[in-house]
TORBA-303770 format. One record per residue (C-alpha): residue in three letters; chain; y, x, z. Coordinates in steps of 0.1 Angstrom, whole numbers, plus 5000, padded with zeros to 4 digits. Example, Ala and Ser with C-alpha at 12.3 -4.5 7.8 and 13.67 -1.06 7.14 Angstrom:
REM residues 2
+-----+-------+------+------+------+
| res | chain |    v |    u |    w |
+-----+-------+------+------+------+
| Ala |     A | 4955 | 5123 | 5078 |
| Ser |     A | 4989 | 5137 | 5071 |
+-----+-------+------+------+------+
//
This chain:
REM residues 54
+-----+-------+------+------+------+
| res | chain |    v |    u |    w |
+-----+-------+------+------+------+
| Unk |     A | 1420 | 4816 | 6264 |
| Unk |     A | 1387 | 4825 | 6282 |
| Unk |     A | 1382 | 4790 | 6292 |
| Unk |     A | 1390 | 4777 | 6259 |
| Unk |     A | 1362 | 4800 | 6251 |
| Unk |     A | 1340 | 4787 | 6276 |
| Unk |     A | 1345 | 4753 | 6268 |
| Unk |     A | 1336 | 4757 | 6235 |
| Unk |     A | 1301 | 4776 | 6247 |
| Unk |     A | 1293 | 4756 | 6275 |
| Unk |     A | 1302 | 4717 | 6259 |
| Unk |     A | 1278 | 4704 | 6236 |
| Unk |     A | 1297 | 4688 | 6204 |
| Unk |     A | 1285 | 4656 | 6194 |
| Unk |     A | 1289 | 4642 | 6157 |
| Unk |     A | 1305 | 4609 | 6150 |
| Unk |     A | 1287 | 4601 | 6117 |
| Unk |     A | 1265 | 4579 | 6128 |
| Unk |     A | 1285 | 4556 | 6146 |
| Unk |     A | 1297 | 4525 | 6129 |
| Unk |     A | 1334 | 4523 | 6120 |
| Unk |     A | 1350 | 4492 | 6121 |
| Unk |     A | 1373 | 4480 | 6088 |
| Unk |     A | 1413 | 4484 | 6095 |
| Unk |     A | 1437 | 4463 | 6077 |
| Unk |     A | 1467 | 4471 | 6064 |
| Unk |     A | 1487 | 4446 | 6086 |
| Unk |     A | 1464 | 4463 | 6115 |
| Unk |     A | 1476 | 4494 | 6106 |
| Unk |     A | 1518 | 4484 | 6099 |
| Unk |     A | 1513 | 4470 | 6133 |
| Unk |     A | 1501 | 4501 | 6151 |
| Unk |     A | 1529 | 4523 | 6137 |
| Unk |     A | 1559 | 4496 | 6155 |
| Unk |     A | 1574 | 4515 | 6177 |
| Unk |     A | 1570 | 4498 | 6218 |
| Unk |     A | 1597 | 4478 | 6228 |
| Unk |     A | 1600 | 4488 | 6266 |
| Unk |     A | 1628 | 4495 | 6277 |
| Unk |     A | 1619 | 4531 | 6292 |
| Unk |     A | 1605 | 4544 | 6260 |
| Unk |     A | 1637 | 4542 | 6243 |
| Unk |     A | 1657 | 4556 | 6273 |
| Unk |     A | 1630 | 4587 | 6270 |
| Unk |     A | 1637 | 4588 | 6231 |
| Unk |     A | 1671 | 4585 | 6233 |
| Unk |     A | 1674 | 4616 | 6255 |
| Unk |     A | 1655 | 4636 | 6239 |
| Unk |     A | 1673 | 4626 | 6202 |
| Unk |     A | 1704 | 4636 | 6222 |
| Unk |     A | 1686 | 4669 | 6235 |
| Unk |     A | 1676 | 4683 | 6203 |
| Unk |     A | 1708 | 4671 | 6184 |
| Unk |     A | 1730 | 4686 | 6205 |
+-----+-------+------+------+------+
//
């Protein structure tokens, strides 16, 4: 928690208003929200499905 703290003290925070922002689609977005298709990601979901079901 103290370096939380510190962090917060000692980092200077910088805005993000002024930079430009680029225009997202809404096939660019439908696209971002498909799940990957490797092989170990589902492995990984799988168990933990499994985990917290059981």
């Amino acid at each position: 928690m103290l370096c939380a703290v510190l962090v917060v003290l000692l980092v200077p925070g910088r805005s993000s208003l002024d930079r430009p922002r680029r225009p997202v689609s809404a096939q660019e977005l439908l696209r971002s929200l498909r799940p990957p298709s490797d092989k170990d990601f589902w492995l990984a979901f799988a168990g933990r499905f499994l985990f917290i079901f059981s």
